[in-house]
LUMMIKE-481913 format. One record per residue (C-alpha): x, y, z; residue in one letter; residue number from 1. Coordinates in steps of 0.25 Angstrom, whole numbers. Example, Ala and Ser with C-alpha at 12.3 -4.5 7.8 and 13.67 -1.06 7.14 Angstrom:
BEGIN
<site><px>49</px><py>-18</py><pz>31</pz><rest>A</rest><nr>1</nr></site>
<site><px>55</px><py>-4</py><pz>29</pz><rest>S</rest><nr>2</nr></site>
***
This chain:
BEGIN
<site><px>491</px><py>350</py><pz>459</pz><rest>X</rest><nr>1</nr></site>
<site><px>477</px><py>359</py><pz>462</pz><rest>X</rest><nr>2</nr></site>
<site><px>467</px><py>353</py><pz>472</pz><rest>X</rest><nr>3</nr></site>
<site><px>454</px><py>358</py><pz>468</pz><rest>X</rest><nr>4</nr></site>
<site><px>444</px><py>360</py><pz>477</pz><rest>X</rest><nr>5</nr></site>
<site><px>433</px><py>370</py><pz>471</pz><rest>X</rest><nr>6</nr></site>
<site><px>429</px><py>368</py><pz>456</pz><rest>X</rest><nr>7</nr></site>
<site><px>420</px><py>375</py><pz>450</pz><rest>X</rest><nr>8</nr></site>
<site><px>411</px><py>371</py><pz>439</pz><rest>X</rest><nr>9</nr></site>
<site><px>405</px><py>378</py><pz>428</pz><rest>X</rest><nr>10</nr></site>
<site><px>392</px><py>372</py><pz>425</pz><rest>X</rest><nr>11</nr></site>
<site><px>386</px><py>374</py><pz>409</pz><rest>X</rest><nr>12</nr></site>
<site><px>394</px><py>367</py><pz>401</pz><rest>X</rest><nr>13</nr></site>
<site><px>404</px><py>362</py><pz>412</pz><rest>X</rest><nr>14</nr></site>
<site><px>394</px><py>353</py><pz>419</pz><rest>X</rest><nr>15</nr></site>
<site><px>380</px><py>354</py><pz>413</pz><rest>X</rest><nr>16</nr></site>
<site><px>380</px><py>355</py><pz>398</pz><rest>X</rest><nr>17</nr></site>
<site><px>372</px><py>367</py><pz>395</pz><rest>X</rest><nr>18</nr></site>
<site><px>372</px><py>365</py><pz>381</pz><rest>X</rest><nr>19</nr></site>
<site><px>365</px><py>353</py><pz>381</pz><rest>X</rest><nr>20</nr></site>
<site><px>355</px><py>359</py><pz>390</pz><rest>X</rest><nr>21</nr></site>
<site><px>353</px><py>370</py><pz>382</pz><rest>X</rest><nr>22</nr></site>
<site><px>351</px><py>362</py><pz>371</pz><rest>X</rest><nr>23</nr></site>
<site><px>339</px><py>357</py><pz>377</pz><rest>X</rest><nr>24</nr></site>
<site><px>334</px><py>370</py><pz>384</pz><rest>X</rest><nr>25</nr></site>
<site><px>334</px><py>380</py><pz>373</pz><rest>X</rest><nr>26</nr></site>
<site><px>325</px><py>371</py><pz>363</pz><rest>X</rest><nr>27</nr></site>
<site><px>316</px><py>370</py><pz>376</pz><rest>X</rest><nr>28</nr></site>
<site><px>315</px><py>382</py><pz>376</pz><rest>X</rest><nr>29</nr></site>
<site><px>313</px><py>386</py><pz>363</pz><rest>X</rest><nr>30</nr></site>
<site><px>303</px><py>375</py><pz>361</pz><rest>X</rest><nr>31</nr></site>
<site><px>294</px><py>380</py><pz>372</pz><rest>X</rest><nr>32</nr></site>
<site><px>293</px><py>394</py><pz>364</pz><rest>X</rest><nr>33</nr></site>
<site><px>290</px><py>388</py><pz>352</pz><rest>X</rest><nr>34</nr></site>
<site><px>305</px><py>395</py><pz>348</pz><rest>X</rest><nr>35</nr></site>
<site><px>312</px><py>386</py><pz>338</pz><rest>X</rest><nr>36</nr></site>
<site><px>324</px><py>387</py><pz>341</pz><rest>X</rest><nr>37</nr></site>
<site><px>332</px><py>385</py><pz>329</pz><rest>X</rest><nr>38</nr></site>
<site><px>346</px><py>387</py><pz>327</pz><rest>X</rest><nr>39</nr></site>
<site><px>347</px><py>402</py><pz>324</pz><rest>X</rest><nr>40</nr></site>
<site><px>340</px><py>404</py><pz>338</pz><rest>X</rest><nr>41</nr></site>
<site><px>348</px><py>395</py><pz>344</pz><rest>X</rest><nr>42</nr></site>
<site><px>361</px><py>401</py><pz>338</pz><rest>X</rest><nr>43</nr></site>
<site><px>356</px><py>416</py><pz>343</pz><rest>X</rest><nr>44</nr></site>
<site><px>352</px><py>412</py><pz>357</pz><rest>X</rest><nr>45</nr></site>
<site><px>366</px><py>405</py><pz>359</pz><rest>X</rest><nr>46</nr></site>
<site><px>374</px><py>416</py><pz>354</pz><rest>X</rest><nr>47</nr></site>
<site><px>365</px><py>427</py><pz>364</pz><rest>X</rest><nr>48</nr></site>
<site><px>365</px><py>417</py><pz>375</pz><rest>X</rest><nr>49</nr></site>
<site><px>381</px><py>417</py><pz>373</pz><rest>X</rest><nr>50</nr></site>
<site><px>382</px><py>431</py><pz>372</pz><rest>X</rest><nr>51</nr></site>
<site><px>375</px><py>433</py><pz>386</pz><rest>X</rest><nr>52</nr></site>
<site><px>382</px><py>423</py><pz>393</pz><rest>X</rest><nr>53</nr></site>
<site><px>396</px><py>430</py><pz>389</pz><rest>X</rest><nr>54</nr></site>
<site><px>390</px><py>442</py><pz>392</pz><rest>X</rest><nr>55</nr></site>
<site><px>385</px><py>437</py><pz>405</pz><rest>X</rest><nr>56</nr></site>
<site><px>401</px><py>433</py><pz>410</pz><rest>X</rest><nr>57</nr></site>
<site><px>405</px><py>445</py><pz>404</pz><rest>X</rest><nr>58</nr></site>
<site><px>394</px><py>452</py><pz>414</pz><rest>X</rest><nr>59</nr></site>
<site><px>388</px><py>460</py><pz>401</pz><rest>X</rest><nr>60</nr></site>
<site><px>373</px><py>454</py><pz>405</pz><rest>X</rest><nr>61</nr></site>
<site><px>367</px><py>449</py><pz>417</pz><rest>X</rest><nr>62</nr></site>
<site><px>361</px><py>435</py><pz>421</pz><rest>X</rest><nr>63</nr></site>
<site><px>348</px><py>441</py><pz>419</pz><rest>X</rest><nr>64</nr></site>
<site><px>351</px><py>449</py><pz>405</pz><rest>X</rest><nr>65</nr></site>
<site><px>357</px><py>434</py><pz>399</pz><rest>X</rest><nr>66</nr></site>
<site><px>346</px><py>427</py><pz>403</pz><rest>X</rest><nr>67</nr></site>
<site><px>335</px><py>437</py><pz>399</pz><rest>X</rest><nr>68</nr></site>
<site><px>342</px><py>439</py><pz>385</pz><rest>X</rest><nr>69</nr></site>
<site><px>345</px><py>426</py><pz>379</pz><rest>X</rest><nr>70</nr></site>
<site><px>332</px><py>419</py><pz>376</pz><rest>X</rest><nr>71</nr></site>
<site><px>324</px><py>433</py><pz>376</pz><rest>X</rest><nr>72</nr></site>
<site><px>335</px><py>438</py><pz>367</pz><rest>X</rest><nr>73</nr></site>
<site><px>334</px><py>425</py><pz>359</pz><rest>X</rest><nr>74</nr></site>
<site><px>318</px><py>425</py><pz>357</pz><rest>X</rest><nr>75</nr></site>
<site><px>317</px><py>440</py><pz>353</pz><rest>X</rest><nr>76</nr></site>
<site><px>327</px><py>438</py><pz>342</pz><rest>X</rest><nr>77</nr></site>
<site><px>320</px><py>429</py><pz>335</pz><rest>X</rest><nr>78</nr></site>
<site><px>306</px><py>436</py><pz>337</pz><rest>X</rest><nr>79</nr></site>
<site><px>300</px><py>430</py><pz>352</pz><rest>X</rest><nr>80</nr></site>
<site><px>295</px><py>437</py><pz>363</pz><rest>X</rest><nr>81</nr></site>
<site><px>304</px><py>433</py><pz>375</pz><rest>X</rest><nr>82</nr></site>
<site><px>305</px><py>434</py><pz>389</pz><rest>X</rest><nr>83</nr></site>
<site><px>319</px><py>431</py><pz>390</pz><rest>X</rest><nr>84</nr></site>
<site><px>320</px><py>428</py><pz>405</pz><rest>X</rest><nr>85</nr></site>
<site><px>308</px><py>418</py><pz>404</pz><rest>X</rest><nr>86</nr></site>
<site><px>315</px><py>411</py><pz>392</pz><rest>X</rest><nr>87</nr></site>
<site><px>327</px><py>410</py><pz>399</pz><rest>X</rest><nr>88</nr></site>
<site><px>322</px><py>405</py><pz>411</pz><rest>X</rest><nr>89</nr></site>
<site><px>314</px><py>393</py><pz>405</pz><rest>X</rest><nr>90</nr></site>
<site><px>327</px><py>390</py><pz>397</pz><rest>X</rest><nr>91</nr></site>
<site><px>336</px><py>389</py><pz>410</pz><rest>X</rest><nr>92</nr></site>
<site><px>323</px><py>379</py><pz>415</pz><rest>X</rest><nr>93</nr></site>
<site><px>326</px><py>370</py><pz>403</pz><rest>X</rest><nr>94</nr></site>
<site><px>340</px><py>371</py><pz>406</pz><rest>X</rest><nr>95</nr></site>
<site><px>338</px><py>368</py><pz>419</pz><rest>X</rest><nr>96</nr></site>
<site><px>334</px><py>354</py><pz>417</pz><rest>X</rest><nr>97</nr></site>
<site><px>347</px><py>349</py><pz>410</pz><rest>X</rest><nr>98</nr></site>
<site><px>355</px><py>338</py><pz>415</pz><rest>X</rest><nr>99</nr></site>
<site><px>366</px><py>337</py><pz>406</pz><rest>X</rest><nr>100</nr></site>
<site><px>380</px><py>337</py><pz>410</pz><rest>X</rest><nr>101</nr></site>
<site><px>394</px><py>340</py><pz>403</pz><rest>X</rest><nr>102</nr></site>
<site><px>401</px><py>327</py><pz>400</pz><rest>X</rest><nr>103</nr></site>
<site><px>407</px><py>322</py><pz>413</pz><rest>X</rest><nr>104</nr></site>
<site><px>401</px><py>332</py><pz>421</pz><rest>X</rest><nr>105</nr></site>
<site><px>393</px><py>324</py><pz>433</pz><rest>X</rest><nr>106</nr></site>
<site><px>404</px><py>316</py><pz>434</pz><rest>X</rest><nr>107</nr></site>
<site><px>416</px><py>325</py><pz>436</pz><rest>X</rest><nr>108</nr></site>
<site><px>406</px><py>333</py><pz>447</pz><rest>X</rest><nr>109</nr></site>
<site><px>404</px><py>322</py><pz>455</pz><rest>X</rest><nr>110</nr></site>
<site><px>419</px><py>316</py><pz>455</pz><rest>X</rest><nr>111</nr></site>
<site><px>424</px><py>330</py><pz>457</pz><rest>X</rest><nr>112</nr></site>
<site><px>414</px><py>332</py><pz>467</pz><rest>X</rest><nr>113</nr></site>
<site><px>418</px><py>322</py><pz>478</pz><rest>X</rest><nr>114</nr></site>
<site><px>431</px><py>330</py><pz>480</pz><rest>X</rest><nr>115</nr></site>
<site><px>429</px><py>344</py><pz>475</pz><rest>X</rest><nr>116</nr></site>
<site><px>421</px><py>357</py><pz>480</pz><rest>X</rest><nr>117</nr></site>
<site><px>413</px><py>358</py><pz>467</pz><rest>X</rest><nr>118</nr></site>
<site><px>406</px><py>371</py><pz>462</pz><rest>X</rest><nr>119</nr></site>
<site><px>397</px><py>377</py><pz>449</pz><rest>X</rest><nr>120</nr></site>
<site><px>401</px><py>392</py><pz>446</pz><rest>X</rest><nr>121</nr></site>
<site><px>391</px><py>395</py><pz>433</pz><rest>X</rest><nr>122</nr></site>
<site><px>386</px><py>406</py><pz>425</pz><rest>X</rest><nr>123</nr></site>
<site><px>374</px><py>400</py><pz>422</pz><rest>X</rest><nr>124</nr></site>
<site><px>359</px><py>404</py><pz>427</pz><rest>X</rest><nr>125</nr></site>
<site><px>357</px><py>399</py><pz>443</pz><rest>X</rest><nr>126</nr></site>
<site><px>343</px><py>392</py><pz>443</pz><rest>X</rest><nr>127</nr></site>
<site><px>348</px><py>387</py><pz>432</pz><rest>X</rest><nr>128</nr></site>
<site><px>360</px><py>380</py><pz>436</pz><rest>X</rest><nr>129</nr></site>
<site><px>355</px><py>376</py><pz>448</pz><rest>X</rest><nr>130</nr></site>
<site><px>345</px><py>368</py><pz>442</pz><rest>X</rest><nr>131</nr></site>
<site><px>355</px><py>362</py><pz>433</pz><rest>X</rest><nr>132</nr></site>
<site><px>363</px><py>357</py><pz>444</pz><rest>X</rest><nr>133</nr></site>
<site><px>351</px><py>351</py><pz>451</pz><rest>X</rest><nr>134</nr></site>
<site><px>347</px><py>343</py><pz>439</pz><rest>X</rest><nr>135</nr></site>
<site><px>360</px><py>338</py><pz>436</pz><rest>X</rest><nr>136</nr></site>
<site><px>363</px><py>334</py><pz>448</pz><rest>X</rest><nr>137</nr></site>
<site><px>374</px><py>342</py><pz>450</pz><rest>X</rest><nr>138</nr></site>
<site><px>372</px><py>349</py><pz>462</pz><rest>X</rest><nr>139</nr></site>
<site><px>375</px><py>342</py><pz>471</pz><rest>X</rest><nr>140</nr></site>
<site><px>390</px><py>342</py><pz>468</pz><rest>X</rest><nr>141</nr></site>
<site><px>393</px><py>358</py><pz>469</pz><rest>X</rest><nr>142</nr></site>
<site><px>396</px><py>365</py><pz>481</pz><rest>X</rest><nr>143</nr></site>
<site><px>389</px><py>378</py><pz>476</pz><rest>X</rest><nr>144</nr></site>
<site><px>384</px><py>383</py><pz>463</pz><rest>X</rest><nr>145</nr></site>
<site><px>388</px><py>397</py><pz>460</pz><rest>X</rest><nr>146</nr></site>
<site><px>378</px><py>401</py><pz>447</pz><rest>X</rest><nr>147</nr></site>
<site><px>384</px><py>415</py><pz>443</pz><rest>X</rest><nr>148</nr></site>
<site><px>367</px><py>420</py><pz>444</pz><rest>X</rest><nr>149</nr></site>
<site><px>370</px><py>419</py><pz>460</pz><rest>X</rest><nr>150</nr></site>
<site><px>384</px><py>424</py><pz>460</pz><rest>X</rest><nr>151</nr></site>
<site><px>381</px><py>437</py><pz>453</pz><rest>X</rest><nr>152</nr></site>
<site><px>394</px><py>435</py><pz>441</pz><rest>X</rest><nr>153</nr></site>
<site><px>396</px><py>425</py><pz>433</pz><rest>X</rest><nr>154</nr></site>
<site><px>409</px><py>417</py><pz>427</pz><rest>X</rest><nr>155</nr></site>
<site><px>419</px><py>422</py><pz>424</pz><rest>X</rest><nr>156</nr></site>
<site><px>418</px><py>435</py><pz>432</pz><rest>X</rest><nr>157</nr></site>
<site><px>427</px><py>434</py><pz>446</pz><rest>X</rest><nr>158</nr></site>
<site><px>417</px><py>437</py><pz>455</pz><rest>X</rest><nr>159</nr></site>
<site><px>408</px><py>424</py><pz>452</pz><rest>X</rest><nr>160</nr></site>
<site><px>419</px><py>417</py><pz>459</pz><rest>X</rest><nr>161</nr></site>
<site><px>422</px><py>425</py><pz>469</pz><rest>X</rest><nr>162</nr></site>
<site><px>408</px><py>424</py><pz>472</pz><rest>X</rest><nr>163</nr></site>
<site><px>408</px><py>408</py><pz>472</pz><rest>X</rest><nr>164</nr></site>
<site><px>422</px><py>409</py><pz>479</pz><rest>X</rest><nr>165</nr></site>
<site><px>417</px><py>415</py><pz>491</pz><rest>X</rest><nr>166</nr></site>
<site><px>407</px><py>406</py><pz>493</pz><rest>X</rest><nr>167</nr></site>
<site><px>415</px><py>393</py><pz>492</pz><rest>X</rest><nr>168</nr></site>
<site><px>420</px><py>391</py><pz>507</pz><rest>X</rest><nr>169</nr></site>
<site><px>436</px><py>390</py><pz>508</pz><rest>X</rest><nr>170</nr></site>
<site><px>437</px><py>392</py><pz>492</pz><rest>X</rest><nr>171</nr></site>
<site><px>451</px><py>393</py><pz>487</pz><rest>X</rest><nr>172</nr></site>
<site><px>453</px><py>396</py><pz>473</pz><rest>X</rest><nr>173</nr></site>
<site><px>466</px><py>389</py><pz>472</pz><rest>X</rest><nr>174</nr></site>
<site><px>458</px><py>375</py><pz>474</pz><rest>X</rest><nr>175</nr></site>
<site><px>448</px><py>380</py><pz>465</pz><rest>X</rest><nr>176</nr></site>
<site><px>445</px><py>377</py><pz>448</pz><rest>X</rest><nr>177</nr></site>
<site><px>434</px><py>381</py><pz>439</pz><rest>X</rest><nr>178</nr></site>
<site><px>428</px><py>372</py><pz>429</pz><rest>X</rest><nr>179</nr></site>
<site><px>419</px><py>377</py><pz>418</pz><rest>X</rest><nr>180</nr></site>
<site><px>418</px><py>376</py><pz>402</pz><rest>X</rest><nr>181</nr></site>
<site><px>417</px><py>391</py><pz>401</pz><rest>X</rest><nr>182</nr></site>
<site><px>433</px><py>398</py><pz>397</pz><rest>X</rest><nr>183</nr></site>
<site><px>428</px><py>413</py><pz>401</pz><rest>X</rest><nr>184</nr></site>
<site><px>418</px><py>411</py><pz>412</pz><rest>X</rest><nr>185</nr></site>
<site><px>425</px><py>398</py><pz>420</pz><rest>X</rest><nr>186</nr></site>
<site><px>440</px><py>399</py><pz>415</pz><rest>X</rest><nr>187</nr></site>
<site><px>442</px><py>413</py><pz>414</pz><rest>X</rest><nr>188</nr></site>
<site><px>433</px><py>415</py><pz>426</pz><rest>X</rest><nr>189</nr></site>
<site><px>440</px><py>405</py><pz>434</pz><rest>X</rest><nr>190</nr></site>
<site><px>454</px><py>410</py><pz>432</pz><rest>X</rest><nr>191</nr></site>
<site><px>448</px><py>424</py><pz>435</pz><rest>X</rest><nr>192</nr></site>
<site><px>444</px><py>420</py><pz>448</pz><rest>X</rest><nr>193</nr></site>
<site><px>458</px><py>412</py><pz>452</pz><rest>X</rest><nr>194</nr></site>
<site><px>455</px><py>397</py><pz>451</pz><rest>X</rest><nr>195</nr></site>
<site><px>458</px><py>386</py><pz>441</pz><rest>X</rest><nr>196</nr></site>
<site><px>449</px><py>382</py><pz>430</pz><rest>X</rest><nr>197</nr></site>
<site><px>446</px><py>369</py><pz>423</pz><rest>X</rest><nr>198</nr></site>
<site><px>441</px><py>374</py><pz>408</pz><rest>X</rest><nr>199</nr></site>
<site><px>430</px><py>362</py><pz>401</pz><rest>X</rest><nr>200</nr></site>
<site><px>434</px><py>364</py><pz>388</pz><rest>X</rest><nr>201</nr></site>
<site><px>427</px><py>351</py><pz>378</pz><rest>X</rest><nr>202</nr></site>
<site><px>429</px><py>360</py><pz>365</pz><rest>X</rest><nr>203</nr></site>
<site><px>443</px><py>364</py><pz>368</pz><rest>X</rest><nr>204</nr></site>
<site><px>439</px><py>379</py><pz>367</pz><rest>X</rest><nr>205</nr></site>
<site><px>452</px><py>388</py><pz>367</pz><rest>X</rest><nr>206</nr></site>
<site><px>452</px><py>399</py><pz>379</pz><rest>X</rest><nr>207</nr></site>
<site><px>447</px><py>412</py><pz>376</pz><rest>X</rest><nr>208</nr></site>
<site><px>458</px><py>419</py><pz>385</pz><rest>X</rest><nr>209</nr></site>
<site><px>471</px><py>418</py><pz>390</pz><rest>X</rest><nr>210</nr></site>
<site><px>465</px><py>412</py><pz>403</pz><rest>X</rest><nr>211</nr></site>
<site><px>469</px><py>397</py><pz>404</pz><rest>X</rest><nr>212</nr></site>
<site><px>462</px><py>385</py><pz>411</pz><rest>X</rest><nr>213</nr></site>
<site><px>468</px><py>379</py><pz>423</pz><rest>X</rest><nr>214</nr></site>
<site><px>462</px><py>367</py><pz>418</pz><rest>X</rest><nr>215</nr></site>
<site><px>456</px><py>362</py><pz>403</pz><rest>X</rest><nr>216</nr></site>
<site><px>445</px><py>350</py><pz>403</pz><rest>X</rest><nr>217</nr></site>
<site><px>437</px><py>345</py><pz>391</pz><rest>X</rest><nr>218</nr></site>
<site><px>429</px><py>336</py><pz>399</pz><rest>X</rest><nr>219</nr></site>
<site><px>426</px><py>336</py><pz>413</pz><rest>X</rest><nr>220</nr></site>
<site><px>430</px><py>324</py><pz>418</pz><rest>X</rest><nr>221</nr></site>
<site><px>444</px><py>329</py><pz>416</pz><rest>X</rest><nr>222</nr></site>
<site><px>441</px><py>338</py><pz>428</pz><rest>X</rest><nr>223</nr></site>
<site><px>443</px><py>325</py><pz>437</pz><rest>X</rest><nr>224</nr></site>
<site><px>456</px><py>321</py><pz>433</pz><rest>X</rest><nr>225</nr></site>
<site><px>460</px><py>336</py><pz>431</pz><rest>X</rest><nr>226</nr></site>
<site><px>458</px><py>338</py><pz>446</pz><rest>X</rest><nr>227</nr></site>
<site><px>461</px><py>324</py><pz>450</pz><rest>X</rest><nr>228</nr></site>
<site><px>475</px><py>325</py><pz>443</pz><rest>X</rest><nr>229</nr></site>
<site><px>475</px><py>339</py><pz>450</pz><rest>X</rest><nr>230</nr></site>
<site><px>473</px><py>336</py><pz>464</pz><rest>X</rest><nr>231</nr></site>
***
């Protein structure tokens, strides 16, 4: 059986539940532009937001374009002058300050970091993330953080992990698994790039492509018995 030693975790939605922290940052932002942000909004901004952030794996848009668009985008539709990059960043500030973990989360970091080489790969915004992981006291348990902002790609293209590859002294992918919530960026990224992958799937999703799993979880804290029954 597999001796993992590198596991690399995704961070929104893996870790961190980013929908509960949106759910508190967008009505902040809202609110402070006297926006109500009612259900119709809502409904267009997550459907543009999603759009981008496709678009953004696919490398149709840039960091820059996704974060300039989606609330400047958002306001204009509905008849606000916006400064799209300005609204984006006080949203990220609100976001910033969330502490809320995915079910299990804290728990399985700090078992799993007393005997393996922990990593974050994300596709989120840098300052961002790092704040995240500061407040939630996360840090501390991570080797490195690879942000794709820094990297220069993003999940699931090949060169974001040969760029953290490279930088993880005596890596070898053989000892090495991915762990994410997202099928196309960390799955289908993982396998891309020649390591196992560990798939958090809580709504049982079917996969999109023909591209399997190494492993399936629907909770985190089966990662520790997965691995502990695998090493």
């Amino acid at each position: 059986m597999k001796d993992y030693q590198f596991l690399f975790f995704d961070l929104d939605d893996t870790l961190l539940d980013f929908k509960a922290a949106e759910k508190i940052a967008l009505p902040k932002l809202f609110a402070a532009h006297d926006f109500p942000l009612t259900p119709e909004v809502e409904r267009f901004y997550h459907e543009l937001n999603s759009g981008l952030w496709n678009s953004l794996e696919q490398g149709l848009v840039t960091r820059q374009e996704l974060m300039a668009t989606r609330f400047g985008k958002t306001f204009e539709h509905f008849g606000r002058t916006a400064d799209g990059l300005a609204l984006d960043a006080e949203f990220r500030s609100y976001l910033a300050e969330s502490n809320v973990f995915v079910e299990g989360a804290l728990e399985t970091i700090q078992l799993l970091a007393q005997k393996n080489e922990l990593y974050i790969t994300s596709n989120g915004i840098s300052e961002t993330q790092y704040k995240r992981l500061q407040v939630t006291g996360l840090a501390p348990y991570f080797k490195q953080v690879f942000v794709s902002e820094d990297t220069g790609y993003q999940k699931p293209m090949k060169p974001f992990f040969d760029y953290v590859f490279d930088r993880i002294p005596h890596f070898d992918p053989t000892k090495a698994m991915i762990i994410g919530d997202s099928y196309s960026a960390d799955i289908i990224g993982g396998a891309g790039a020649g390591i196992d992958t560990c798939w958090l799937n809580p709504l049982k999703k079917a996969p999109t492509s023909t591209i399997q799993p190494t492993y399936t979880i629907e909770k985190l804290e089966q990662l520790v018995a997965l691995l502990q029954h695998d090493s």
